[in-house]
Biopython code that builds the backbone (N, CA, C, O; Angstrom):
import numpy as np
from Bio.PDB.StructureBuilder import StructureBuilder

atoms = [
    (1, "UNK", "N", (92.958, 122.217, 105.288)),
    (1, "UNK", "CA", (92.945, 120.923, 104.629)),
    (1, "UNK", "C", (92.958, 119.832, 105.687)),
    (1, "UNK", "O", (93.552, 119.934, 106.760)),
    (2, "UNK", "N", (92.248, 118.776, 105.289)),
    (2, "UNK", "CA", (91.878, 117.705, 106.353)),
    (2, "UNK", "C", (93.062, 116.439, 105.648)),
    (2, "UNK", "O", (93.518, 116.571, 104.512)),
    (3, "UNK", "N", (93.477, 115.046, 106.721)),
    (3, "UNK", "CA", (94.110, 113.874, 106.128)),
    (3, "UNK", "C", (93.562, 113.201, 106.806)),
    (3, "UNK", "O", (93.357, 113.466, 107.991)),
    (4, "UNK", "N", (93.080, 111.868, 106.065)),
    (4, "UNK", "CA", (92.162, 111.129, 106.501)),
    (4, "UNK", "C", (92.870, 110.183, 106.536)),
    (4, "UNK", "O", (93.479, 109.841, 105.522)),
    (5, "UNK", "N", (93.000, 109.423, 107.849)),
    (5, "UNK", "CA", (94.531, 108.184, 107.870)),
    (5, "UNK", "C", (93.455, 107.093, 108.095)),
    (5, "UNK", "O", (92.503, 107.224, 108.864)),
    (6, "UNK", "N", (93.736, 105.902, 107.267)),
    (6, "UNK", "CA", (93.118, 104.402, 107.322)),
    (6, "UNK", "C", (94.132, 103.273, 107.438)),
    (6, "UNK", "O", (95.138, 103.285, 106.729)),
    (7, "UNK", "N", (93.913, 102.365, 108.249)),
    (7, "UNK", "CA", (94.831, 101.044, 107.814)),
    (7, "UNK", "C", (94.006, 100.328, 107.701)),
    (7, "UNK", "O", (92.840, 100.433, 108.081)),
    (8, "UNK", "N", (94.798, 99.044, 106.857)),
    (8, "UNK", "CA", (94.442, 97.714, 106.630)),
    (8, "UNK", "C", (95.573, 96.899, 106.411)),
    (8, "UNK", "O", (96.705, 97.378, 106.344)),
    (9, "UNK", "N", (95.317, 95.618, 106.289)),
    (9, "UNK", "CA", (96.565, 94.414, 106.731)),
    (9, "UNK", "C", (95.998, 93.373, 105.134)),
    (9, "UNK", "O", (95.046, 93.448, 104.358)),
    (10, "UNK", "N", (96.812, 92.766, 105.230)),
    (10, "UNK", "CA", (97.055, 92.195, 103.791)),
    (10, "UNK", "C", (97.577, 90.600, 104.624)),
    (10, "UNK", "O", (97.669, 90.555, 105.851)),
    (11, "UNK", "N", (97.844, 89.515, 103.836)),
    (11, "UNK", "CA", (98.372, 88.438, 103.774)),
    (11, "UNK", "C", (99.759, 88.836, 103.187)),
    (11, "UNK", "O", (99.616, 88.700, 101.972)),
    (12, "UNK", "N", (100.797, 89.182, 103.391)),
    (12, "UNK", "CA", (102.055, 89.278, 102.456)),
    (12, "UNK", "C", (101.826, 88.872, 101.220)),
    (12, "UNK", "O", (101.366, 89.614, 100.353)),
    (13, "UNK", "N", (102.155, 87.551, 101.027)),
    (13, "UNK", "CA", (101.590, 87.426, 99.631)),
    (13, "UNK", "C", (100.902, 88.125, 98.804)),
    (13, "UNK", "O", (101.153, 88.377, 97.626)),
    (14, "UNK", "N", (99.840, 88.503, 99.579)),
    (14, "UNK", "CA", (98.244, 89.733, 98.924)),
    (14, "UNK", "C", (99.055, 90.876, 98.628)),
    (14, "UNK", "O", (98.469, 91.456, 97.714)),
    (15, "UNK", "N", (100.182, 91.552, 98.949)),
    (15, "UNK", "CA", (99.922, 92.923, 99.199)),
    (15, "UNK", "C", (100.311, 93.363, 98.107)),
    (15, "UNK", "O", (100.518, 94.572, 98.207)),
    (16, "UNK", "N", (100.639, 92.739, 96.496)),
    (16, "UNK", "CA", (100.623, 93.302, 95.661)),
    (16, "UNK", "C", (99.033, 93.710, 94.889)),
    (16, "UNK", "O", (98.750, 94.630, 94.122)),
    (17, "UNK", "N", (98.280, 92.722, 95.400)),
    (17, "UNK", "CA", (96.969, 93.061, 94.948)),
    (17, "UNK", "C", (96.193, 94.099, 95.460)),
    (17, "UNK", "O", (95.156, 94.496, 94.928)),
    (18, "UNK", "N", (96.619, 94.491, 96.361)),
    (18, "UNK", "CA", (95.788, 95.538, 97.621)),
    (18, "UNK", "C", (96.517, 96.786, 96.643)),
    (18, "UNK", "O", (95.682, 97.615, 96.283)),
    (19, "UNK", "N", (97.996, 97.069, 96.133)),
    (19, "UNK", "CA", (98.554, 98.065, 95.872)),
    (19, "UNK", "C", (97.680, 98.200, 94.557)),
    (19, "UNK", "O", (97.505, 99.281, 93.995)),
    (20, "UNK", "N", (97.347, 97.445, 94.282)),
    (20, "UNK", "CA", (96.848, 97.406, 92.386)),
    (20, "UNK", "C", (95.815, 97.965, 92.706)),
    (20, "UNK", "O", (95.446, 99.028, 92.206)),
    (21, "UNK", "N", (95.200, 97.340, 93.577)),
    (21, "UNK", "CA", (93.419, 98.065, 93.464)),
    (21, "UNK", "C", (93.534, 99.323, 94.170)),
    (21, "UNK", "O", (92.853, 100.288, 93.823)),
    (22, "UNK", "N", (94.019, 99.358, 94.745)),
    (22, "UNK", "CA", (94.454, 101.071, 95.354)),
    (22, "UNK", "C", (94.758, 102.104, 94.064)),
    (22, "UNK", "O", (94.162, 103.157, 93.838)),
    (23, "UNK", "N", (96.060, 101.399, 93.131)),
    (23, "UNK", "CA", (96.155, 102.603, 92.357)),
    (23, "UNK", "C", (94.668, 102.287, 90.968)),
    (23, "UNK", "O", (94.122, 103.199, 90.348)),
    (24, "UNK", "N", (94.467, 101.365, 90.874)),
    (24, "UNK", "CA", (93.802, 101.305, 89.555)),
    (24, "UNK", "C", (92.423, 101.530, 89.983)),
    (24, "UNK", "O", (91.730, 102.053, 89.109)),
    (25, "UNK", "N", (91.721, 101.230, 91.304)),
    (25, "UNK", "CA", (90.024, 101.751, 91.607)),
    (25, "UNK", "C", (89.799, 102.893, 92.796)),
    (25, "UNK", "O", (88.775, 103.567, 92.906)),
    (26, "UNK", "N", (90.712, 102.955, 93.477)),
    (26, "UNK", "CA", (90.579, 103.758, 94.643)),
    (26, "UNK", "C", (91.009, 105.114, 93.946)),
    (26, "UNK", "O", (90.052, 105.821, 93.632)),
    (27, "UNK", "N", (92.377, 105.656, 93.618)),
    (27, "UNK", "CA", (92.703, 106.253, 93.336)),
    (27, "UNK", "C", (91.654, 107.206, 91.971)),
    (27, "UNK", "O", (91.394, 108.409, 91.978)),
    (28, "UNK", "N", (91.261, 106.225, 90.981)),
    (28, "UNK", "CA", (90.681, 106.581, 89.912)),
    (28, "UNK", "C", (89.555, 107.525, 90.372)),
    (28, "UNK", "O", (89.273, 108.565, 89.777)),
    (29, "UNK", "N", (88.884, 107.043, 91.573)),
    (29, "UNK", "CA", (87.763, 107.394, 92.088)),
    (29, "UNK", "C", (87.803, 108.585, 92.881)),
    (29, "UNK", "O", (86.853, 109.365, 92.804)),
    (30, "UNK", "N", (88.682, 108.810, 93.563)),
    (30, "UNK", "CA", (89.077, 110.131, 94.186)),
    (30, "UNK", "C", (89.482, 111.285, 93.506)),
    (30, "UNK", "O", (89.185, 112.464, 93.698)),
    (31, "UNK", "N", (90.183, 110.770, 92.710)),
    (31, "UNK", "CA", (90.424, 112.335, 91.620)),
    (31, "UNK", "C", (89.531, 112.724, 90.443)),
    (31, "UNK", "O", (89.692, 113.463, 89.472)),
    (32, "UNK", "N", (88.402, 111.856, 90.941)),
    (32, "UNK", "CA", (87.123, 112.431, 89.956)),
    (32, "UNK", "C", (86.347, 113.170, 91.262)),
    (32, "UNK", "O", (85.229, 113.590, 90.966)),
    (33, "UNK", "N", (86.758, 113.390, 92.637)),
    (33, "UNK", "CA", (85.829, 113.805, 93.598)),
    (33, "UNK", "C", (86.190, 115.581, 93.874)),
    (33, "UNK", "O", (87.383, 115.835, 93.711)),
    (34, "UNK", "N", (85.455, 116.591, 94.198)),
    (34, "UNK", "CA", (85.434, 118.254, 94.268)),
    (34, "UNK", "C", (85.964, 118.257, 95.271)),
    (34, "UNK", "O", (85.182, 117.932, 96.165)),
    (35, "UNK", "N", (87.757, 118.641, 95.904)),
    (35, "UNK", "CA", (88.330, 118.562, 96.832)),
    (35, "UNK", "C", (89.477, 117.630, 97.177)),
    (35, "UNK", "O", (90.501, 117.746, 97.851)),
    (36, "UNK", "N", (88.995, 116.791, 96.556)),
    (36, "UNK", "CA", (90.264, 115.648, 96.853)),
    (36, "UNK", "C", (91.529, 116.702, 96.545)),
    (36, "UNK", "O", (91.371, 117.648, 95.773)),
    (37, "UNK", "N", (92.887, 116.426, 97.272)),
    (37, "UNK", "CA", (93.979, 117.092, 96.804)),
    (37, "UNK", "C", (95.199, 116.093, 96.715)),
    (37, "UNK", "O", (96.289, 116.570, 96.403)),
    (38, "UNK", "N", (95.105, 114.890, 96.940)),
    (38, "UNK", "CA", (96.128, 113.959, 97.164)),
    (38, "UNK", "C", (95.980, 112.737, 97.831)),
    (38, "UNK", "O", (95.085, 112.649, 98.672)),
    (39, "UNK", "N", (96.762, 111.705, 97.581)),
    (39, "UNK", "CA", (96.879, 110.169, 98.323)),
    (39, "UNK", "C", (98.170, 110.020, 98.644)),
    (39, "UNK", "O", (99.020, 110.823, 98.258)),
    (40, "UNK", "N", (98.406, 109.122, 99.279)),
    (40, "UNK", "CA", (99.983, 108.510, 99.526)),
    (40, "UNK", "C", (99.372, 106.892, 100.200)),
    (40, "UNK", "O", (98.444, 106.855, 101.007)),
    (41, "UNK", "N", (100.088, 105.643, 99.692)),
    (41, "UNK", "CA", (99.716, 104.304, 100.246)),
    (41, "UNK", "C", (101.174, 104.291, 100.652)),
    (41, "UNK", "O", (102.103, 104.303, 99.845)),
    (42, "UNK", "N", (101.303, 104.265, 101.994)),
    (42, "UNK", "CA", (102.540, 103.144, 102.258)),
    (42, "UNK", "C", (102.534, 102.236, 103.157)),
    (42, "UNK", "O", (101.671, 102.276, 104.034)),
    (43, "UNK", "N", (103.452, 101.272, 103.132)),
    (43, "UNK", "CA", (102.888, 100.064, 103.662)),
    (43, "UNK", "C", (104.360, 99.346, 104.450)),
    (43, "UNK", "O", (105.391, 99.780, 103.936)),
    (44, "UNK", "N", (104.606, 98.279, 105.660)),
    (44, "UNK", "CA", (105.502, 97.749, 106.130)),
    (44, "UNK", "C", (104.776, 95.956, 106.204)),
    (44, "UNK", "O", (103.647, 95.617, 106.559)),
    (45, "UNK", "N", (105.811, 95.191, 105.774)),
    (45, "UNK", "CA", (105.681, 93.963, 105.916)),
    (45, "UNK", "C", (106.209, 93.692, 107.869)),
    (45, "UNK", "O", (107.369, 94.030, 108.105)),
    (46, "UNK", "N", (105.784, 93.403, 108.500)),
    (46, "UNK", "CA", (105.711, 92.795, 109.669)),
    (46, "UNK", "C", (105.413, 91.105, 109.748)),
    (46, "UNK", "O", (104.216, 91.053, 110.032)),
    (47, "UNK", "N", (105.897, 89.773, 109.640)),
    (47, "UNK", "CA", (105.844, 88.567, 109.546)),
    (47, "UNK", "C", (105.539, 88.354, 108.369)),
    (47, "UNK", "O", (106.237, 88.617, 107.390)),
    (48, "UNK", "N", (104.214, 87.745, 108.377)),
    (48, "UNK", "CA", (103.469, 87.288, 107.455)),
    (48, "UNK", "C", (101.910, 88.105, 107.092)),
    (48, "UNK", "O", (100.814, 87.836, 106.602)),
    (49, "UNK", "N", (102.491, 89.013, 107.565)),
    (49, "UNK", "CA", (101.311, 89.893, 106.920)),
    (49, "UNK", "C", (102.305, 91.456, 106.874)),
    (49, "UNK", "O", (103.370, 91.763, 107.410)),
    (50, "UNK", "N", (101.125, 92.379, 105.741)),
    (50, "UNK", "CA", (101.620, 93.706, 105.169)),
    (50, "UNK", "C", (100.303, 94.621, 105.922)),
    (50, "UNK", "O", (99.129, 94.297, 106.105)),
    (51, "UNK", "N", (101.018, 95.835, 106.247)),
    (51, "UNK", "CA", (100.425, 96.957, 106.842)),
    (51, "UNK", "C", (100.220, 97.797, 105.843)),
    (51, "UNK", "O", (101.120, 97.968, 105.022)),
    (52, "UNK", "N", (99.068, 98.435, 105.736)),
    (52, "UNK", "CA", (98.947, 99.677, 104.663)),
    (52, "UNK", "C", (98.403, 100.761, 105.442)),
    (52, "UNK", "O", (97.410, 100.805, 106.167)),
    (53, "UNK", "N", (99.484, 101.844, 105.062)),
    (53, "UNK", "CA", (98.508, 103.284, 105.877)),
    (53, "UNK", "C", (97.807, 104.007, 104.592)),
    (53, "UNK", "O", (98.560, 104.160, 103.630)),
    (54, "UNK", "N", (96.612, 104.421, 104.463)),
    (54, "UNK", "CA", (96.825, 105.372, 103.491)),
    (54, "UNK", "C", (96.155, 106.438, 103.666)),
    (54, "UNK", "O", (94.991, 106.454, 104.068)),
    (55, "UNK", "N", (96.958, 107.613, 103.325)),
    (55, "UNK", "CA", (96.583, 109.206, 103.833)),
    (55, "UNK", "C", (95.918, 109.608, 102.479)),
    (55, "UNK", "O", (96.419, 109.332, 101.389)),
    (56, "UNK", "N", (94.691, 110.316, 102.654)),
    (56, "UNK", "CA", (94.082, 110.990, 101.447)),
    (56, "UNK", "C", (93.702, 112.435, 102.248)),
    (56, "UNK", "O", (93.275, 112.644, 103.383)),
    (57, "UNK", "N", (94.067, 113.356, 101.100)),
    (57, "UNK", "CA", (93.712, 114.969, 101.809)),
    (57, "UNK", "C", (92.674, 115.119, 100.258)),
    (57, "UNK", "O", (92.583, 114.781, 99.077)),
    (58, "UNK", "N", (91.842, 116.148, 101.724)),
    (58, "UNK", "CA", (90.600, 116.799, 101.405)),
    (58, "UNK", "C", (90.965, 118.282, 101.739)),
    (58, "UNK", "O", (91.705, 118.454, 102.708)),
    (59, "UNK", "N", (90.552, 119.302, 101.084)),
    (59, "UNK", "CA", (90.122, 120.063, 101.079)),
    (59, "UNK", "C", (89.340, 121.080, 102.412)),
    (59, "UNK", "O", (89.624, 122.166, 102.917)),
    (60, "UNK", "N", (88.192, 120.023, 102.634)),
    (60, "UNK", "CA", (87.363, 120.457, 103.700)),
    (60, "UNK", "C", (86.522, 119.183, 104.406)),
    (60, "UNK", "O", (86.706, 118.002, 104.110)),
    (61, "UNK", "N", (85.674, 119.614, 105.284)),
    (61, "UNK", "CA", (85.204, 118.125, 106.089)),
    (61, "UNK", "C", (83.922, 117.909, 105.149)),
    (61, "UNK", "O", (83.402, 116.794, 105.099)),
    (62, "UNK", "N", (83.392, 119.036, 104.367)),
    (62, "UNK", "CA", (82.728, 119.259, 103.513)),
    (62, "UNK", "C", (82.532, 117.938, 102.329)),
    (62, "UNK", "O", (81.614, 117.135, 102.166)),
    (63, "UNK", "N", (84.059, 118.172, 101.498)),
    (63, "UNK", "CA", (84.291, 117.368, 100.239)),
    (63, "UNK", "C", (84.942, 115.632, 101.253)),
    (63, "UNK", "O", (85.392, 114.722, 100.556)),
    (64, "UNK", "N", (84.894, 115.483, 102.515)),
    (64, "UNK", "CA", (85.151, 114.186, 102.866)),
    (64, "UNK", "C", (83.845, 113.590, 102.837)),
    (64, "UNK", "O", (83.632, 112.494, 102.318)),
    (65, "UNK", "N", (82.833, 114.408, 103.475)),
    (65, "UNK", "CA", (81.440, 113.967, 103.927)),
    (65, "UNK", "C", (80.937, 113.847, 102.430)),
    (65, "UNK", "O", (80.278, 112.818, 102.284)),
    (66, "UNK", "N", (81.089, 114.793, 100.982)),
    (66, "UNK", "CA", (80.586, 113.705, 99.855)),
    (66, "UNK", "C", (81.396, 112.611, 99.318)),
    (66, "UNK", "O", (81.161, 112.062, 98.242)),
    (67, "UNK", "N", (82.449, 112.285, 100.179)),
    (67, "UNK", "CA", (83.391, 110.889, 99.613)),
    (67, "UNK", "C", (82.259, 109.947, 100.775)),
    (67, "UNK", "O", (81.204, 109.327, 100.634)),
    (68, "UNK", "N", (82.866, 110.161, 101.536)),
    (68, "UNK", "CA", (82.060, 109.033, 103.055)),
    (68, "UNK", "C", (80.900, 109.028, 103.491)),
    (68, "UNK", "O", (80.512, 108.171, 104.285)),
    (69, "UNK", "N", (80.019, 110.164, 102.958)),
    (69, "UNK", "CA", (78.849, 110.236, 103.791)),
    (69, "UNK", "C", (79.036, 110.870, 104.837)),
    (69, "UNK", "O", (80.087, 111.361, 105.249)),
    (70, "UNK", "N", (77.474, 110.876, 105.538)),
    (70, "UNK", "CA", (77.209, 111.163, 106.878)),
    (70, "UNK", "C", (78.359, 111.225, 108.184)),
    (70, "UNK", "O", (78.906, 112.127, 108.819)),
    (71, "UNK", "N", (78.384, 109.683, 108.189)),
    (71, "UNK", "CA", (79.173, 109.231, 109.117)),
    (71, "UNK", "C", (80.606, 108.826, 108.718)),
    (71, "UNK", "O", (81.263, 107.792, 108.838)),
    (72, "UNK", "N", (80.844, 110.106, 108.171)),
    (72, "UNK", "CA", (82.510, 110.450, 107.751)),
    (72, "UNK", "C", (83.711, 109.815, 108.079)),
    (72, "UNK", "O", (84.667, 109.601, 107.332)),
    (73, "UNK", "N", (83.493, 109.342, 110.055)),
    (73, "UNK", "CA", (84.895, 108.282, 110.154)),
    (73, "UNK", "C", (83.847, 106.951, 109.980)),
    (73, "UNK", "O", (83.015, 106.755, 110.867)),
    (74, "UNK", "N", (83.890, 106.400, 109.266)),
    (74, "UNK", "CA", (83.511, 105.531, 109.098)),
    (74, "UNK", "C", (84.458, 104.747, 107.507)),
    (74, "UNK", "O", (84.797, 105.377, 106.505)),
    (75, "UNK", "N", (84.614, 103.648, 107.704)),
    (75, "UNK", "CA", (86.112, 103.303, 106.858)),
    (75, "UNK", "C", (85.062, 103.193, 105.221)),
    (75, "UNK", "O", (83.935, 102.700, 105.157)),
    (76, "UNK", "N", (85.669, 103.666, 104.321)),
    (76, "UNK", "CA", (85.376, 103.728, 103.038)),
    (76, "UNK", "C", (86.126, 102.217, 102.326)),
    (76, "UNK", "O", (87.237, 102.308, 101.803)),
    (77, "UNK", "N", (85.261, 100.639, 102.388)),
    (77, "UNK", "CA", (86.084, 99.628, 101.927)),
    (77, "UNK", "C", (85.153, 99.116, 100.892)),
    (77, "UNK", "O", (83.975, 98.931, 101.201)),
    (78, "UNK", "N", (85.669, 98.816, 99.426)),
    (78, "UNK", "CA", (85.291, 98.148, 98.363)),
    (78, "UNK", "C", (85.500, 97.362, 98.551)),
    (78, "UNK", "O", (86.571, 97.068, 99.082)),
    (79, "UNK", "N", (84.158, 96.126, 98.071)),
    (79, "UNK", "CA", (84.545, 94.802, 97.762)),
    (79, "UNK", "C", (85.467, 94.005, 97.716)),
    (79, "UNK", "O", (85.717, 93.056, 98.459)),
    (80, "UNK", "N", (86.234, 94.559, 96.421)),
    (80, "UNK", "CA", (87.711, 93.907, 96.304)),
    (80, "UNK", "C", (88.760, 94.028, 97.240)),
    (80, "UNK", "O", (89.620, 93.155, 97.356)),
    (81, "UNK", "N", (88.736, 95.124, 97.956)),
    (81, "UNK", "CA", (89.737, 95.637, 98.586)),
    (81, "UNK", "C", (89.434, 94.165, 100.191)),
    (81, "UNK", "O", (90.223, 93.492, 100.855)),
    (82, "UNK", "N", (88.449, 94.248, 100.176)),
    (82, "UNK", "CA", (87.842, 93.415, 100.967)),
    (82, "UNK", "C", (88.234, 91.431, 100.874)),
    (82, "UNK", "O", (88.438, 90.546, 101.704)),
    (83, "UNK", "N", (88.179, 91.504, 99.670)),
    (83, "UNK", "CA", (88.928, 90.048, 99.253)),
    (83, "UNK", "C", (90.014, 89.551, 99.721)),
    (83, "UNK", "O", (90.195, 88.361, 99.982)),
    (84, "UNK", "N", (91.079, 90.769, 99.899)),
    (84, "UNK", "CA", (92.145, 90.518, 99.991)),
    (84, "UNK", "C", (93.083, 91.173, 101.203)),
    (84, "UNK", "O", (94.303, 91.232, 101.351)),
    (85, "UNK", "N", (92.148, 91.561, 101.868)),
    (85, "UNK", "CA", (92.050, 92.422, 103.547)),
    (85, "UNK", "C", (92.057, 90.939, 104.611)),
    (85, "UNK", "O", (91.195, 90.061, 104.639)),
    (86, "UNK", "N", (93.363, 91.030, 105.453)),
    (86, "UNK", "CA", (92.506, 90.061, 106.715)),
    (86, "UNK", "C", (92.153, 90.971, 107.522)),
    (86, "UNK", "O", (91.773, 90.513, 108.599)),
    (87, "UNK", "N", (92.123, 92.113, 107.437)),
    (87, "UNK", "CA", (91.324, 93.144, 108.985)),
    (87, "UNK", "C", (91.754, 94.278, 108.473)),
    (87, "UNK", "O", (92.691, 94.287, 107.673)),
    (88, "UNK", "N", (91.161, 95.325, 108.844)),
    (88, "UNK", "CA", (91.241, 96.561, 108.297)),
    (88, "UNK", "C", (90.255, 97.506, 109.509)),
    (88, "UNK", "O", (89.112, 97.133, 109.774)),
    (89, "UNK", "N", (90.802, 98.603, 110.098)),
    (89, "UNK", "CA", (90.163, 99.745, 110.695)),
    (89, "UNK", "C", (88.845, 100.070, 110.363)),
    (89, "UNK", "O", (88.581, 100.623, 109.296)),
    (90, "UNK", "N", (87.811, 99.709, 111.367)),
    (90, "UNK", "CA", (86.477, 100.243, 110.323)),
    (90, "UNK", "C", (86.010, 101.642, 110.745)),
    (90, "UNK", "O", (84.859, 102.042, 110.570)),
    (91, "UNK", "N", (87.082, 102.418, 111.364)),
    (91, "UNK", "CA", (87.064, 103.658, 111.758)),
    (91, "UNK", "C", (88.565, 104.278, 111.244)),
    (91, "UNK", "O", (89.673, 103.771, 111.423)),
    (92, "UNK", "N", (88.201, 105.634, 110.496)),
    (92, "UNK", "CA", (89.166, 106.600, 110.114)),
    (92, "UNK", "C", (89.617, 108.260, 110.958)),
    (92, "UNK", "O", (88.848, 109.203, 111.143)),
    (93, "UNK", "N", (90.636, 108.198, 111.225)),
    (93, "UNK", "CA", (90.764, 109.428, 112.264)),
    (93, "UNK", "C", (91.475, 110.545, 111.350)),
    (93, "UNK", "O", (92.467, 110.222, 110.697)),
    (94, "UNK", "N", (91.011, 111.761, 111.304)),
    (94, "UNK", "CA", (91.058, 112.785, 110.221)),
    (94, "UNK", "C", (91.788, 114.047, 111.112)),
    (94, "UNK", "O", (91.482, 114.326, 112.271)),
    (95, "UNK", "N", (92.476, 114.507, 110.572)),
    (95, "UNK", "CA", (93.390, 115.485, 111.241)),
    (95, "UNK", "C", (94.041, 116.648, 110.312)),
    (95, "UNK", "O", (94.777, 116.364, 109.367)),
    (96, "UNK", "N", (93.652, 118.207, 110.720)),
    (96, "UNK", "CA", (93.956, 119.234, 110.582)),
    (96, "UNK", "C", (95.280, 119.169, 110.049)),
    (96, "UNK", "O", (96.159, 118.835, 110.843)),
    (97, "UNK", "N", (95.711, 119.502, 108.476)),
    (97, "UNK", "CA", (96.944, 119.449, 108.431)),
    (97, "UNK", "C", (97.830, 121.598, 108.818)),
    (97, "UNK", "O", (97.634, 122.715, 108.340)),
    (98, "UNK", "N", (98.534, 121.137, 109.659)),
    (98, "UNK", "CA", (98.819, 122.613, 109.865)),
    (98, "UNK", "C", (100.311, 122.982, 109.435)),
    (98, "UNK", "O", (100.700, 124.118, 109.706)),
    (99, "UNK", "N", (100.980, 122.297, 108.929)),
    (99, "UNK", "CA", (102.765, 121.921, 108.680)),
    (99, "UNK", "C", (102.375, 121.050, 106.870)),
    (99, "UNK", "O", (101.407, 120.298, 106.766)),
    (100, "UNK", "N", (103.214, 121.322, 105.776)),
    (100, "UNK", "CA", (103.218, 120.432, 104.843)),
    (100, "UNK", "C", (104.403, 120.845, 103.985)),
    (100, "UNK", "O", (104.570, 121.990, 103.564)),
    (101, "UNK", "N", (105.362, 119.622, 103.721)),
    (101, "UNK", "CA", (106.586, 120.060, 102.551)),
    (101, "UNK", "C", (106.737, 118.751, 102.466)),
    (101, "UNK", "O", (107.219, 117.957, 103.274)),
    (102, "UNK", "N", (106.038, 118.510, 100.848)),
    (102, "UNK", "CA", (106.186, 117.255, 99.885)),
    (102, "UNK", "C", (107.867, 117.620, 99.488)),
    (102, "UNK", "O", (108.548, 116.633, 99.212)),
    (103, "UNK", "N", (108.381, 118.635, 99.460)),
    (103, "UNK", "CA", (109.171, 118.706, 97.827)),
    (103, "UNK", "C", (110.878, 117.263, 98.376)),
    (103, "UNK", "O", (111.735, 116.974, 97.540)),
]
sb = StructureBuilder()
sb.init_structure("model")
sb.init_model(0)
sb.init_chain("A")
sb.init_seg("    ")
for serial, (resi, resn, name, xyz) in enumerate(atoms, 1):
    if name == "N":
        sb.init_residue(resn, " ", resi, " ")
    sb.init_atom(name, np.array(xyz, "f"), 0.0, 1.0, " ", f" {name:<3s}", serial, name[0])
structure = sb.get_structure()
């Protein structure tokens, strides 16, 4: 199983809107995808702006490359998500999970 780690930065203020569209369009969209196995958004306020990490596991590099395409690290950003982004990673670094205990 692969985790595909992304950040992006928010305006404080923003970062309830970034969480919304995360769970209500991002999320919606991934668990309709062959492989997806999970998300996690978490995020730290630092000044005046909010940090978001968010980890999504795949399956294989297989079921990432039909989320992302081709050029797989390449950052997956919607519109909206974009509205309310002051900067965001336009590269994603994906890593072998070899250790895992949610409980």
């Amino acid at each position: 199983m692969l985790a595909r780690m992304w950040r992006g930065w928010t305006r404080a203020a923003d970062a309830g809107k970034y969480e919304q569209h995360y769970r209500d369009d991002v999320l919606a969209h991934l668990t309709e995808l062959p492989g997806f196995r999970g998300a996690r958004l978490v995020r730290r306020t630092v000044g005046a702006e909010t940090e978001f990490l968010s980890l999504t596991v795949f399956e294989s590099l297989d079921d990432v490359r039909a989320f992302a395409g081709d050029d797989y690290e390449r950052a997956v950003v919607a519109e909206p998500a974009r509205r309310v982004l002051v900067r965001y990673d336009d590269r994603v670094a994906h890593y072998t999970i070899t250790v895992e205990n949610w409980s």
